[in-house]
C-alpha positions as CSV (number, residue, x, y, z in Angstrom):
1,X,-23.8,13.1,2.1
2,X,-22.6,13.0,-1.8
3,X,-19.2,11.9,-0.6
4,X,-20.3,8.6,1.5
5,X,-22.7,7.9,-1.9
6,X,-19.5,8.6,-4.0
7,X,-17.6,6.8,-2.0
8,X,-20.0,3.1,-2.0
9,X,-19.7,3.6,-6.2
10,X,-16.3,3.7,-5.5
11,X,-15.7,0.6,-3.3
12,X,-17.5,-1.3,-5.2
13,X,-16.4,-0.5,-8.3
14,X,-13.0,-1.4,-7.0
15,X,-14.2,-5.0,-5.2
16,X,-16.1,-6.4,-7.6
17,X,-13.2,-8.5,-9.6
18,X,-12.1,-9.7,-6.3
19,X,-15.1,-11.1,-4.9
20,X,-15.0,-14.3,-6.4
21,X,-11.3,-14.8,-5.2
22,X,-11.4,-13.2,-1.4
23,X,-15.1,-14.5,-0.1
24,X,-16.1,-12.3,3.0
25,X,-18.8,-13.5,5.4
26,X,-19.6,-10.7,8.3
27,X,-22.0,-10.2,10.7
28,X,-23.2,-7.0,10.6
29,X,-23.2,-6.6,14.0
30,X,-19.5,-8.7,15.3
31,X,-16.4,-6.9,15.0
32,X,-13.7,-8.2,11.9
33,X,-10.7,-9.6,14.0
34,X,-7.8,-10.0,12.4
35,X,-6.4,-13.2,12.1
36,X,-10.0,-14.7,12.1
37,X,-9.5,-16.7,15.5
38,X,-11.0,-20.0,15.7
39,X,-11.1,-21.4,12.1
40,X,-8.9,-24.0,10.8
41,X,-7.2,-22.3,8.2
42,X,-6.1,-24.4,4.7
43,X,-2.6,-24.5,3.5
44,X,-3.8,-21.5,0.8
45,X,-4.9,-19.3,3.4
46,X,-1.7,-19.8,6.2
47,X,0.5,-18.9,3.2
48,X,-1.5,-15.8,2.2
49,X,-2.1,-15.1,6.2
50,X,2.1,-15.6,6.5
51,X,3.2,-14.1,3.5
52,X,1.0,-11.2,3.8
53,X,2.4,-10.6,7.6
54,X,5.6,-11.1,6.5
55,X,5.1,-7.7,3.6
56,X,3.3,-5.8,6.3
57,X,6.2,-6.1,9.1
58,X,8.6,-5.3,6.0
59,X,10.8,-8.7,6.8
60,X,9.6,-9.0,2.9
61,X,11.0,-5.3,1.7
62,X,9.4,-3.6,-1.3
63,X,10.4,-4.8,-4.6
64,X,11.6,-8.3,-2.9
65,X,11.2,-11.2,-6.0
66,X,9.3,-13.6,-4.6
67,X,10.7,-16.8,-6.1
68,X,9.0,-20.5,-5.3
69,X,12.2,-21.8,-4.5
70,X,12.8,-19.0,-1.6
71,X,9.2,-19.0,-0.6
72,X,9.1,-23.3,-0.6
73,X,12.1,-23.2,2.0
74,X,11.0,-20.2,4.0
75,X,7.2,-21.2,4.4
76,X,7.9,-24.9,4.4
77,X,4.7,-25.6,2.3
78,X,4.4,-26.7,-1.5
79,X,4.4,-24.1,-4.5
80,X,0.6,-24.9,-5.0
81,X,-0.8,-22.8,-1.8
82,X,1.7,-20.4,-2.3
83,X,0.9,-19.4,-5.6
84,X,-3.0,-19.0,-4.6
85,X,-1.7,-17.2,-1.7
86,X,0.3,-15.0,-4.2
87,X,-2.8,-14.3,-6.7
88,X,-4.8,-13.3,-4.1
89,X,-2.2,-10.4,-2.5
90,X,-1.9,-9.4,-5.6
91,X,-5.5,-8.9,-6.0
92,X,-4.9,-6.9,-3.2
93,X,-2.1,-4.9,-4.5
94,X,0.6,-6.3,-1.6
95,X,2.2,-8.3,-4.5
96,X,2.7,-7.8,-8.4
97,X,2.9,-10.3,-11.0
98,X,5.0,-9.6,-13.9
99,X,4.8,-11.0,-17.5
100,X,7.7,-13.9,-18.0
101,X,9.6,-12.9,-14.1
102,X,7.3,-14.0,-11.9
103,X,5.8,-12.2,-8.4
104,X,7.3,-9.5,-6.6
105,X,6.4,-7.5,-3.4
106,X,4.2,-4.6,-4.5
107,X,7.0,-1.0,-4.8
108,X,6.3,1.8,-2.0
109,X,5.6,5.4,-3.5
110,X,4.6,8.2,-2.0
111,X,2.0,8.7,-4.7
112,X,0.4,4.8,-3.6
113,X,0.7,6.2,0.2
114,X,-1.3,9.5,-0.1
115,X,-4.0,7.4,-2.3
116,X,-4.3,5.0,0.6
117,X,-4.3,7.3,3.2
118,X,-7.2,8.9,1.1
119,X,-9.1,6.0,0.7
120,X,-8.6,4.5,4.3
121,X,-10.2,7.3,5.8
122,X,-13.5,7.6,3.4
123,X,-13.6,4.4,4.2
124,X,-13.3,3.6,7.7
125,X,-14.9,7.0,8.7
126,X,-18.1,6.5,6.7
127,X,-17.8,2.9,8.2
128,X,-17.4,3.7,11.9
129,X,-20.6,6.1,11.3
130,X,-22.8,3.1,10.1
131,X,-21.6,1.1,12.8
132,X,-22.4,3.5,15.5
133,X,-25.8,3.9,14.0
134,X,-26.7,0.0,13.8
135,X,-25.1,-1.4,16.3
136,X,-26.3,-3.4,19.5
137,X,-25.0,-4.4,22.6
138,X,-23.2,-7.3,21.7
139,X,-21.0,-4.6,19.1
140,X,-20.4,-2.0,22.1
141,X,-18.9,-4.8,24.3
142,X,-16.7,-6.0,21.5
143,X,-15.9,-2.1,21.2
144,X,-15.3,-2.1,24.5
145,X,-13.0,-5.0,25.5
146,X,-11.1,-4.3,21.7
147,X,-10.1,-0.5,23.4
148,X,-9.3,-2.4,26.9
149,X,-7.3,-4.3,25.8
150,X,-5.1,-1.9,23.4
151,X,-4.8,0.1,26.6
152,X,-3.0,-2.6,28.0
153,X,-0.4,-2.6,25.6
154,X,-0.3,0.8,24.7
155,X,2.9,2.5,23.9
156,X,4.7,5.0,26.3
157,X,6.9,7.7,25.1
158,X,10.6,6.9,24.6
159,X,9.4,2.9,23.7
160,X,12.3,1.6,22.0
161,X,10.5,-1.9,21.5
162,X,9.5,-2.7,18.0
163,X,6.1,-3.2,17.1
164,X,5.6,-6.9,16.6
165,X,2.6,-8.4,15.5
166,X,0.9,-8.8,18.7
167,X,0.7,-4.9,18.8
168,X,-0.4,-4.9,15.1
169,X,-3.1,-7.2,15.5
170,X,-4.5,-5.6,18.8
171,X,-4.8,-2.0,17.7
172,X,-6.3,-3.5,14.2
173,X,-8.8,-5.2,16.3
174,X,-9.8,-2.0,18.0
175,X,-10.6,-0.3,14.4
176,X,-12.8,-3.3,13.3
177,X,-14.3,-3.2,16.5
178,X,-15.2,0.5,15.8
179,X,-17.0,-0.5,12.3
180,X,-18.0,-4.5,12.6
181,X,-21.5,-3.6,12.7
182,X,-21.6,-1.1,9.6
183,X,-23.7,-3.9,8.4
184,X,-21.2,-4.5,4.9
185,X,-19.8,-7.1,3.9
186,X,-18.4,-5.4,1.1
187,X,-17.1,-1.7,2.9
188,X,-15.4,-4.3,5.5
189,X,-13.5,-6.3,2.5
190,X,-12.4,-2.8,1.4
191,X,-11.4,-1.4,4.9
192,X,-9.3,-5.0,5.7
193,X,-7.3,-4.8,2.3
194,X,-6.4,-1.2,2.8
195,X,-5.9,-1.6,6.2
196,X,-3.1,-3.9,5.4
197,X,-1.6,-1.7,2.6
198,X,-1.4,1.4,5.2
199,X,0.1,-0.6,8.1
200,X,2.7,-1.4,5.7
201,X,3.3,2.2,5.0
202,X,3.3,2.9,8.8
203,X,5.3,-0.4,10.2
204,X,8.3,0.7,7.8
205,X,7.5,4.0,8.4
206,X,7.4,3.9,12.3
207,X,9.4,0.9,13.4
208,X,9.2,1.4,17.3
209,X,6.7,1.9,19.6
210,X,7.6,5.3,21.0
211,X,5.8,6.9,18.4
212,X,2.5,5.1,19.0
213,X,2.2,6.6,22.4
214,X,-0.5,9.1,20.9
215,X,-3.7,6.6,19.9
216,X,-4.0,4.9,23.2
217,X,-5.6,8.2,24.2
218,X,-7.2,8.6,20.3
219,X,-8.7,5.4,21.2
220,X,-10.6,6.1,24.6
221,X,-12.1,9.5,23.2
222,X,-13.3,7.6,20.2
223,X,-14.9,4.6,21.9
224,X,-17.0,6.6,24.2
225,X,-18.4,9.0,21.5
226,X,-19.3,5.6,19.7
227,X,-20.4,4.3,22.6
228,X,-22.7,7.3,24.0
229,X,-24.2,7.1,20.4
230,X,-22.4,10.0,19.1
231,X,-21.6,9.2,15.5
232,X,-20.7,12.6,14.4
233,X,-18.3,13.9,17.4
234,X,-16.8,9.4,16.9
235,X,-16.5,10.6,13.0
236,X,-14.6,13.5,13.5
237,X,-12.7,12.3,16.4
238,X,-11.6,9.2,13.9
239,X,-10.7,11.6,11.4
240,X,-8.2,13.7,13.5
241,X,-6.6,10.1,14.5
242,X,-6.1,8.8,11.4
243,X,-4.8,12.4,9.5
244,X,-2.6,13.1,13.0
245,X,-1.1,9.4,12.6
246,X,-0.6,9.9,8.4
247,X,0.7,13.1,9.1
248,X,3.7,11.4,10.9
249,X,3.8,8.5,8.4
250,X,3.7,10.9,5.3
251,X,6.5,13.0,7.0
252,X,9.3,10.0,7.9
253,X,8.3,8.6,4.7
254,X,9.7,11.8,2.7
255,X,13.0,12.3,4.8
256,X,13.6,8.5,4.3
257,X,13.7,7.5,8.5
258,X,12.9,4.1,7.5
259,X,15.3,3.5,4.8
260,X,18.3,1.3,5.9
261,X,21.7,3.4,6.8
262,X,24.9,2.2,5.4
């Protein structure tokens, strides 16, 4: 299709100055997992892991100046891993550097959140349709214990509970699941960076769970057209997830829900 080819040219168009500073070694056929369980992590990557949770969940708010002296005290960690933790987000547009004034969390816009809406789901679409396509059994149990196990913690309607970062990282597991054996390293750099930038969007967006009841079921459809080898009917069932769930995001971002009350 001349999209997915347009859409490679442009992924790596846009990776390619950030390869050297955010390495990426996957298997084409194991799920991405979030938090990259099991590795010892160096002082760099805990601040950019922190930090980066820390913009996502919104406790850093848009616009925030990120001085050393506030992030030395709240991070408890020298100013050397936390400014390579702070090139590197901003590398992945969650931070901005500005000339003589130092970082800053990245602005929200509607104009940024319609762009990464965009982009997320060329992306993850044409990903999940790879994946289908290459991969084996060891990818449609990962699938399968990643959608398990967001049905355990799926919201109900009327959930006043926040979503914390448990919730976050279990529901992300689920879409890497989906496309961890698209077999590229590159297309899953691209879908983890804008993954984060969206779930920014939709975590100050949509603060509470009640409004997540909907993908627990998304989920299940998905996950046995991937697993029954359907890539088209998983494609399209992706695509009505993720325009249903921006459709909300797009809509309480307008009216302003998420903005603060006096």
């Amino acid at each position: 299709m001349d999209w997915a080819l347009n859409l490679e040219r442009i992924v790596l168009s846009l990776l390619r100055p950030m390869e050297d500073v955010l390495p990426l070694s996957v298997a084409p056929t194991m799920p991405f997992v979030a938090h990259d369980f099991g590795q010892t992590f160096s002082k760099s990557s805990d601040a950019l892991r922190r930090i980066r949770a820390d913009i996502v969940a919104g406790k850093l708010q848009p616009g925030q100046k990120l001085s050393f002296k506030f992030l030395v005290t709240c991070y408890d960690m020298g100013t050397s891993p936390l400014r390579e933790a702070l090139c590197q987000l901003a590398g992945q547009g969650m931070v901005e550097l500005e000339s003589q004034r130092g970082f800053r969390v990245a602005p929200v816009s509607r104009a940024d959140l319609e762009d990464v809406i965009a982009m997320r789901a060329h992306a993850e679409i044409y990903a999940a349709g790879l994946s289908i396509t290459r991969g084996n059994d060891a990818w449609r149990r990962n699938l399968g214990d990643a959608s398990l196990a967001f049905t355990l913690v799926a919201a109900k309607a009327g959930d006043q509970r926040p979503i914390d970062e448990r919730w976050e990282e279990i529901h992300r597991r689920f879409h890497f699941a989906l496309i961890g054996a698209c077999g590229s390293p590159t297309l899953l750099q691209f879908c983890k960076q804008i993954s984060h930038r969206y779930d920014r969007y939709r975590r100050i967006a949509i603060p509470v769970q009640a409004v997540m009841a909907g993908p627990a079921q998304d989920h299940r459809e998905i996950t046995q057209a991937a697993l029954s080898g359907n890539s088209k009917q998983a494609q399209s069932l992706l695509r009505r997830h993720i325009d249903d769930m921006a459709g909300v995001v797009l809509e309480r971002y307008h009216r302003g829900a998420w903005m603060p009350k006096d």
